[in-house]
N, C-alpha and C positions, 0 to 999 in steps of 0.2 A: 236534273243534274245539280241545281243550286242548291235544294233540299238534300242531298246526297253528300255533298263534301258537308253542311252546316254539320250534318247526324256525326258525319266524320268526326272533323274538330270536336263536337260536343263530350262523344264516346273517350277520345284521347285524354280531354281535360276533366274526366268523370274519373278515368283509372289514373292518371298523373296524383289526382286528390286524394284518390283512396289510397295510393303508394306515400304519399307523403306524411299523412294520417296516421299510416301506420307507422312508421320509421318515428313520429313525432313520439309516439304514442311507447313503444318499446325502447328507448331510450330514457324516459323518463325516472326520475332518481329513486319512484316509489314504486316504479313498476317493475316485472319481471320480463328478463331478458328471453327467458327458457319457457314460458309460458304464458308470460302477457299480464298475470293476475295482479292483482296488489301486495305491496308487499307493507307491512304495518298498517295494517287494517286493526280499525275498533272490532272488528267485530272477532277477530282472532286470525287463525291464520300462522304462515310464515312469518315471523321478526327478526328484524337485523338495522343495525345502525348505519343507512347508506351515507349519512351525513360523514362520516369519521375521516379528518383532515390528516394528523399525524399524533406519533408518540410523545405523549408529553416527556421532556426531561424528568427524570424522580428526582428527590430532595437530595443533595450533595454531589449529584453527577455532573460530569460533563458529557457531550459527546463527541463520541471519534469515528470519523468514518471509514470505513474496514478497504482495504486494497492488498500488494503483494508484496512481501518484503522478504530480503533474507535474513532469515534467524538462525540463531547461529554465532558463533565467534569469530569474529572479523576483525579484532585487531590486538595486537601482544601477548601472542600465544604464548607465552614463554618456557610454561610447563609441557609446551607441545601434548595435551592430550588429545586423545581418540574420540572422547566421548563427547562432544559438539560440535558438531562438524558442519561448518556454513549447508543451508537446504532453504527452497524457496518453497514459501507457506504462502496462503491465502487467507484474511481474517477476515471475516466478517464485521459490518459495521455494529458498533456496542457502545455502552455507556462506561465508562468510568469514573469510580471518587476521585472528587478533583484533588484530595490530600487523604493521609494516613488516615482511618478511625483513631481520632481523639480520647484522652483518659474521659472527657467528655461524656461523650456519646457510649461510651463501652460503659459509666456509668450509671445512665439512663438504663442501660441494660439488664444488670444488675438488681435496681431501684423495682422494678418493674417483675422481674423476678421473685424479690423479696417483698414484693406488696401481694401477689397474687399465690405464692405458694409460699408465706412466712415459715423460716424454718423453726419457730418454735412447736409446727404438728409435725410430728412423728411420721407422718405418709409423707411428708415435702422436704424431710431436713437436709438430704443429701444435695436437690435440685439447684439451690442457691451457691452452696460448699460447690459444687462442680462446676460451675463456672466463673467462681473467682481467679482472677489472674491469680500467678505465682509472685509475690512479692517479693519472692527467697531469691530472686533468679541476681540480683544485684548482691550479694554476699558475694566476699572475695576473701579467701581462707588467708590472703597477704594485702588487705585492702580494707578502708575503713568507710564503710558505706549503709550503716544502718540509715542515715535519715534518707536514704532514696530506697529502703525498704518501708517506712513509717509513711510518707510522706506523697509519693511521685505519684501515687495512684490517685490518691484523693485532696492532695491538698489544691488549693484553687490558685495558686503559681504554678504549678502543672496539666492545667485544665484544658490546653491547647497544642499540648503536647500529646505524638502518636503513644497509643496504649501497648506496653512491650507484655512478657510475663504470661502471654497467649498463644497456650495450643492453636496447630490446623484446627482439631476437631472443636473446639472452643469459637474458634473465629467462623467456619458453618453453622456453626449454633446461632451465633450474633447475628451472621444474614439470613436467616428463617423470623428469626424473630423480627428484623427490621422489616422484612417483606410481608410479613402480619402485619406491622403496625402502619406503615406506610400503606397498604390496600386498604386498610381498616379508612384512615384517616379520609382517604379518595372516594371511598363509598357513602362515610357521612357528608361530605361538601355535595354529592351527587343526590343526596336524599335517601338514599340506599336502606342506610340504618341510622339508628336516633343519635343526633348531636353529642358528645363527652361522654359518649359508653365505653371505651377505654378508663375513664376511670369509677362511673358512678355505677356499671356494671357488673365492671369485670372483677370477676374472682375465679379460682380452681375447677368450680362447677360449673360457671358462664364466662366462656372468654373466644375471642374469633381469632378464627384458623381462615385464611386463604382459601387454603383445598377445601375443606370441610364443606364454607360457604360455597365454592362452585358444583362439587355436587350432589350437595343435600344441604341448602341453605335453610331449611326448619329446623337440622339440628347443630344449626351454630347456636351461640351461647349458649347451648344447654338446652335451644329449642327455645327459649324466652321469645314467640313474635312481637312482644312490644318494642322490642330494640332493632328488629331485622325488617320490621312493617309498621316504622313510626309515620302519625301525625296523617299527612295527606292520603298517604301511601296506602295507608288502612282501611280511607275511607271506598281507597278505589277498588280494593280488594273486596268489600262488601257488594261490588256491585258485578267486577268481572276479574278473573283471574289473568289477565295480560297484562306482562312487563312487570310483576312485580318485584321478582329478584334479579338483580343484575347479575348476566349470563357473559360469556367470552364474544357472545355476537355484540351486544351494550359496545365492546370497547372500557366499557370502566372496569375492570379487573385489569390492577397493574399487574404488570412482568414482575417478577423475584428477583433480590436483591441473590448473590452470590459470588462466591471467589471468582477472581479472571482466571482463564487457562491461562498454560507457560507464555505460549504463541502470543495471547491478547495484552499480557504483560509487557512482554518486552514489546512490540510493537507498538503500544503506545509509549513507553517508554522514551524509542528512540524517537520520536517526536518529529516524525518526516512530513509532516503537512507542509512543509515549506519548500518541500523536494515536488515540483509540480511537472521538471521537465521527464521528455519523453523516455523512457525504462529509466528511471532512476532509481527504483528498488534495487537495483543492484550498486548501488553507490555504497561509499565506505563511512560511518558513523562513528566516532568511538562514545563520546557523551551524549546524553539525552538533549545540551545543550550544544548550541554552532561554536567550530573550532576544536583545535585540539588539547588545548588547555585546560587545567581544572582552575587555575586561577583567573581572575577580574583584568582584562586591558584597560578596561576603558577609564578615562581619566578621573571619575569622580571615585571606584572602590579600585582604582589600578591594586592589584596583588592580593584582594580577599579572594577568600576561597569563593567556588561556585556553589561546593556542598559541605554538607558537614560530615566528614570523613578525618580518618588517623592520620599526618601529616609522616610521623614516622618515630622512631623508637620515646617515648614518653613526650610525644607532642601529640594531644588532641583540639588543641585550640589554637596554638601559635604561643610566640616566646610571650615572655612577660612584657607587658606591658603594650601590647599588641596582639589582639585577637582578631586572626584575618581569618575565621569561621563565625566565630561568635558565640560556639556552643565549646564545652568540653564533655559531655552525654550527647542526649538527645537534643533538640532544639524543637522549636516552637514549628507548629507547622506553618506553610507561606513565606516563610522566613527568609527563602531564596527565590529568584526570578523564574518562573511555571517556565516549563518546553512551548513546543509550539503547539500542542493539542488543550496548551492553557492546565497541564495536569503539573501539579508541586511532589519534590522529593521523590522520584522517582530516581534518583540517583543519593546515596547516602543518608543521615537521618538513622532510617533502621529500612534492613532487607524484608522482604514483604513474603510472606505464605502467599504462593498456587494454587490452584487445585488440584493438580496434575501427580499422580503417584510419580516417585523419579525410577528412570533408566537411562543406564548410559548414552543413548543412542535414541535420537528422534527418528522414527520410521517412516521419512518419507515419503518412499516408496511405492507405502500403502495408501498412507493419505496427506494428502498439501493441501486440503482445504480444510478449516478450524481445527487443526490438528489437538488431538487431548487423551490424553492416557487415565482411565482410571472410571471409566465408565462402570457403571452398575443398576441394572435397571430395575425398576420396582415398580409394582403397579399397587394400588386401593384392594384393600383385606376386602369379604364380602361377607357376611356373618351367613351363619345357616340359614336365616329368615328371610336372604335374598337381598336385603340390607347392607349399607355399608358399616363395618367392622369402625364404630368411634371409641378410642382410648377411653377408659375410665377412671376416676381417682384410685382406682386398686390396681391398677392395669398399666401406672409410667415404667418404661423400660428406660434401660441403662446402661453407656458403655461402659464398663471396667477397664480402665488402663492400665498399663505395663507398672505401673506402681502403686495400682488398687487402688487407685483414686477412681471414683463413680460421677460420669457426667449424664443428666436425661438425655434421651436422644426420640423417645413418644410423651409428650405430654397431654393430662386431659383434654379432650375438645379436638385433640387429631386423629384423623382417618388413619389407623394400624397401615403399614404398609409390608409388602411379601415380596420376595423375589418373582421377575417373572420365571413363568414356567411353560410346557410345552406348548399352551392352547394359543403363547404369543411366540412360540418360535421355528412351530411344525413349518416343515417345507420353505420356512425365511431361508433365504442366500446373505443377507448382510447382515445376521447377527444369530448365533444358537444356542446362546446362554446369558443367564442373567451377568454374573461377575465375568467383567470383558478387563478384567488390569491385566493379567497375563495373556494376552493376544499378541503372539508372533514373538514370544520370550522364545529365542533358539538362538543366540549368538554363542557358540564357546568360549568367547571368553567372558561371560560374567561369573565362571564358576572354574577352578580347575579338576574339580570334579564332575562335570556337567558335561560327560560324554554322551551323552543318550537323546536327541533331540526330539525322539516319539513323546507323547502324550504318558502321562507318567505321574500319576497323583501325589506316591510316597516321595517322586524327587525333587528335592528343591536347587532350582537354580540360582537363586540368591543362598548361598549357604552360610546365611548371619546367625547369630547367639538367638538362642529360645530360651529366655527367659520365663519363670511361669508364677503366678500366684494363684493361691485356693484360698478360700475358708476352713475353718474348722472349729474344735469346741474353745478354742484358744484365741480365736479372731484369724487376722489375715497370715498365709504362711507364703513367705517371699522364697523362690528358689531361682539361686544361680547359674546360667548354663556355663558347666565351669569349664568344656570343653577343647579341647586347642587344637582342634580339627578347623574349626571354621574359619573360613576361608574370604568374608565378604561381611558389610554394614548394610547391604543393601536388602530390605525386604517388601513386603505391599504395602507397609503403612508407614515408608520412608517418602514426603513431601519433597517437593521442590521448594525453594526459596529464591527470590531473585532479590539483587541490587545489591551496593553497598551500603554499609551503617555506619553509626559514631564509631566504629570499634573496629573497622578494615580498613583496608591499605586502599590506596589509590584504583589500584589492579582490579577491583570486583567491582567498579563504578560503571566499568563495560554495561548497559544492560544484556546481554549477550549471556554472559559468567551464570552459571548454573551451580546451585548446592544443594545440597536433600540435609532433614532433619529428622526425629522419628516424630510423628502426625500427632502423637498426647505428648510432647513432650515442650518446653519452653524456655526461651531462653530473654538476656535484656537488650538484645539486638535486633529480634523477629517482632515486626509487628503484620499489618495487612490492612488492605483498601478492598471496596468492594463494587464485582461490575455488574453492568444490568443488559442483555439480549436486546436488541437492537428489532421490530417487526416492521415491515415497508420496508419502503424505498433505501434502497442504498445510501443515500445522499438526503440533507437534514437540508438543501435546499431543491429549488427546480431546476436551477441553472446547469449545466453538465459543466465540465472542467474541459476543455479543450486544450489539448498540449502543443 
């Protein structure tokens, strides 16, 4: 009997060991949950970074953590219009520039442009010409303003100030390029690729792309592996081929820099982090700043302005001898007290480019979460050799703007990109074409001609000016749509704009207030900030927010 229970208990604390063993055992940071095996094994195998804690902030970002807000116009409607009408969105948590992009940094842009495709070769001259700001945009046909055409861009009393005189299409070009260089810069501290190859590198024939490097990292710079498999890297490559490009499972390929949608704009804008009680998204905001004032109570700036905004008929700064703004243009960025998401100028300064193609009418209906218009999807060219399709020095394409001006938009070293096509949309239910901007265009009134709400390729429901430019043996030939049928400004490459600038009234300081521009076109009011996607957790800390 006493041998009986011992075999007992023995048997219990045999399978108790073996259960516990094993639970120890599939838990473990390096083991497989789904199969037991190892995972980051020398010897090859499965790889993936189970260590990765969180997203590092990139260089000039803050972050904001995404919740519900109503967007929308919510206060001094005055003009009573139709086309913003309060709706409750849901954003997603994201990064934002904590200030404007600086003449600075647009710059560096610039610099960087004209060191790798110098316009005195004939294949590059157009590349640099395209994306210099407009200088012209400060002429005033009754206004004396040459030295802020000579001067504002590049003098170094303007070096902190946001960069105006930039297209939408200009200012996506700027965050491609900064998402290049900012990966670039993350891969060499990670050992990735060799130390200052941004400049002792890079040229037209070798220069890194993002995409290119995720996937086909041997034909980054041109294929060069001394730069993509420097130094230690090399020698382990000699021995076994694991881990030697950094892949999306790594964690070190940064997120891309890129315009905020409408939604992520004004949301952080209004600067609600301090609204913590329970449903306060529906509270009423009018400034990015508390209270309802645009001027200073408090006893040490009692009566400055908060922003820098037009005070009213030829006041931009305040009377003589007293400037309660500080600016009469633009002003220095930081210059005024950040929101509560710690983000500057978000109110006044200069109105900032979206990404969002504009319509009158946010559809929310269809969707309240990261709501954005202007979708267009594209996947990686494939060459006939089954190969990915890389841009070549004969091979940069170009957008032509409404005034023949030519901006790149493929440069050497990037993977060609195509619309998608049916092999990515057969049998989808949530999307069936590549270009998604005209998704659910059928309101009759954005056109008074726009009776017919079927599918209709010849009719246009924005019915604006069509302007058109060609070539010929004479150079560019400009033609005017001299029309007086048209009926509407609004068409697919009319931009949102949000905020107030040096140059508007109190009234668009709402971030609410919506305006469109045309997408190549520029003005010395528009500048832009730029956001970055948000991956993990909601929340940049552990602690939950309890209301």
């Amino acid at each position: 009997m006493k041998n009986s229970i011992t075999f007992r208990i023995l048997l219990v604390l045999a399978v108790s060991t073996s259960l516990v063993g094993c639970n120890k055992s599939s838990s473990g940071g390096n083991t497989s949950r789904a199969t037991g095996w190892q995972i980051n094994s020398k010897l090859g195998g499965f790889q993936y970074n189970t260590s990765f804690k969180e997203q590092e902030t990139a260089p000039g970002l803050v972050f904001i953590e995404g919740g519900t807000f109503t967007m929308g116009k919510v206060q001094d409607d005055v003009m009573h219009d139709w086309n913003n009408s309060p709706n409750q969105q849901h954003v997603q948590s994201f990064y934002m520039d904590e200030t404007e992009v600086t003449n600075l940094m647009y710059l560096e842009f610039l610099e960087y442009q004209k060191r790798v495709y110098p316009p005195t070769d004939p294949r590059f001259k157009a590349i640099y010409k395209g994306f210099l700001p407009d200088t012209l945009v400060w002429r005033n046909r009754l206004g004396y303003s040459e030295m802020m055409v000579e001067n504002y861009l590049r003098h170094p009393a303007y070096r902190n100030y946001p960069v105006v005189g930039v297209s939408w299409i200009q200012a996506t070009r700027f965050a491609e390029w900064r998402s290049n260089r900012v990966a670039e810069k993350g891969l060499q501290e990670e050992g990735y690729l060799e130390k200052d190859s941004q400049i002792t590198h890079t040229t037209a024939e070798s220069n890194f792309n993002i995409n290119t490097y995720v996937v086909a990292p041997t034909k980054a710079f041109g294929g060069n592996d001394t730069i993509t498999l420097p130094g230690k890297r090399r020698s382990i490559a000699e021995k076994d081929s694991i881990n030697l490009y950094a892949t999306r499972e790594t964690g070190a390929i940064q997120l891309k820099y890129r315009l905020p949608t409408e939604s992520e704009w004004e949301y952080a804008a209004l600067g609600m982090a301090d609204l913590r009680s329970y449903n306060a998204y529906r509270g009423r905001k009018k400034y990015p700043w508390d209270g309802q004032y645009s001027r200073s109570g408090s006893r040490k700036s009692k009566g400055d302005q908060l922003a820098n905004f037009k005070q009213g008929k030829g006041d931009y700064g305040g009377i003589a001898g007293w400037s309660d703004d500080g600016a009469d243009i633009t002003n220095e960025v930081m210059s005024y007290e950040p929101n509560g998401y710690g983000v500057y100028d978000m109110a006044g300064n200069v109105a900032e480019w979206v990404a969002d193609v504009y319509r009158p009418i946010v559809d929310d209906d269809f969707s309240d979460f990261g709501y954005y218009r202007g979708n267009q999807y594209e996947k990686n060219k494939i060459s006939s050799d089954g190969t990915f399709k890389i841009v070549e020095l004969d091979e940069i394409e170009y957008d032509t703007l409404s005034n023949g001006k030519l901006v790149a938009r493929a440069l050497p070293g990037e993977i060609a990109q195509v619309p998608v096509d049916e092999d990515e949309t057969y049998l989808r239910t949530n999307f069936d074409k590549s270009d998604n901007v005209n998704f659910r265009d059928g309101d009759d009134r954005s056109s008074r001609f726009f009776d017919d709400l079927e599918d209709n390729e010849d009719q246009q429901m924005y019915n604006s000016p069509d302007h058109s430019i060609s070539n010929d043996s004479t150079g560019l030939v400009r033609e005017y749509d001299k029309s007086d049928s048209r009926t509407s400004l609004i068409n697919d490459a009319a931009r949102v704009y949000k905020g107030g600038s040096w140059k508007d009234r109190e009234y668009w300081l709402d971030p609410a207030q919506r305006r469109y521009y045309p997408e190549d076109k520029a003005t010395d009011y528009i500048g832009f900030r730029c956001a970055m996607s948000r991956v993990g957790s909601k929340s940049s800390s552990k602690k939950k927010t309890k209301n």
